[in-house]
ROFINU-759235 format. One record per residue (C-alpha): z, y, x negated; residue number from 1. Coordinates in steps of 0.2 Angstrom, whole numbers. Each point is the difference from the previous one (the first is absolute). Layout:
<sites>
SITE      pz      py      px     k
SITE       Z       Y       X   NUM
...
</sites>
This chain:
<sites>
SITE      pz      py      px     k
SITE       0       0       0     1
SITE      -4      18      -4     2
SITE      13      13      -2     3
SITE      -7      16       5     4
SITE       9      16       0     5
SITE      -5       3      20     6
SITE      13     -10      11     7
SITE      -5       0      21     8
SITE      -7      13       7     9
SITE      11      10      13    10
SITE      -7       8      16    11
SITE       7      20      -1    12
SITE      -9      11      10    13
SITE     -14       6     -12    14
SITE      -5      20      -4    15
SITE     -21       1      -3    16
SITE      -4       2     -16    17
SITE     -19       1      -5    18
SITE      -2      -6     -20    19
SITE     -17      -4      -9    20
SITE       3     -15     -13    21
SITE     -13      -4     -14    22
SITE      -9     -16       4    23
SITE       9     -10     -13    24
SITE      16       4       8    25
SITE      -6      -5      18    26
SITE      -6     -18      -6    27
SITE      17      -2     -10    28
SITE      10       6      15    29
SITE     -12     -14      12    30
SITE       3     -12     -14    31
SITE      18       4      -1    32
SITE       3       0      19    33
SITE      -7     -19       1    34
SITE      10      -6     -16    35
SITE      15       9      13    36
SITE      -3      -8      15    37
SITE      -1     -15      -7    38
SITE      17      -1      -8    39
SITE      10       9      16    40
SITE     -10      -7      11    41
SITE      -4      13       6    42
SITE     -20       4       3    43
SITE      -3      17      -3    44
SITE     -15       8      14    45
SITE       0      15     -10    46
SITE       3       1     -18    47
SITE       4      19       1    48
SITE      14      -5       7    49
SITE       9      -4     -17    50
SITE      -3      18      -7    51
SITE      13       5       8    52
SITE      13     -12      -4    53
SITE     -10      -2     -19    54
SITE       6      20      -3    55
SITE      17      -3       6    56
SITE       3     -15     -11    57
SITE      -7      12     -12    58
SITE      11      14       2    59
SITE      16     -12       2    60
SITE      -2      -6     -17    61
SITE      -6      15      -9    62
SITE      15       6     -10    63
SITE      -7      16      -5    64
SITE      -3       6      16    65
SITE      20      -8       5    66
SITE       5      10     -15    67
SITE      -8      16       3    68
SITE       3       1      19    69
SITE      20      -2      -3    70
SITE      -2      16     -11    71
SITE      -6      10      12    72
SITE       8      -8      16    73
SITE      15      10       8    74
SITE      15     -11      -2    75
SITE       7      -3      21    76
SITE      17       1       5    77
SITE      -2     -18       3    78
SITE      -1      -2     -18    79
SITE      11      10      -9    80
SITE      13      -8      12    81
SITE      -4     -19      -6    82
SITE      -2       4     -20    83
SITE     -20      -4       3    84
SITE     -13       8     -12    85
</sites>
């Protein structure tokens, strides 16, 4: 079994956003969304459906962008009442 970095896709109610992608990255995202379906189970009709969930993971696990957006985050109340960063 393949480990891919995109668990299940969940069903939020989407906001439209109209992207162009280079070829190459279409055919990689077709290819990607059949390698997908196969391993959940999960058939994917449309394979821009994983862009979404793709920039997420992407976002998640990008340090830098954690880092920076903690520097220039207000601290809550929340937060400075519990000790968190």
């Amino acid at each position: 079994m393949t480990k891919l970095k995109l668990g299940a896709i969940s069903d939020d109610k989407p906001v439209k956003v109209t992207a162009e992608l280079p070829a190459a990255v279409y055919r990689d995202l077709v290819a990607y969304a059949a390698v997908h379906g196969r391993e959940t189970g999960q058939p994917v009709s449309d394979p821009a459906r994983l862009i979404a969930p793709m920039i997420e993971r992407f976002i998640a696990t990008d340090r830098g962008f954690a880092k920076a957006r903690r520097a220039t985050r207000p601290r809550s109340q929340e937060q400075l009442h519990d000790g968190g960063s």
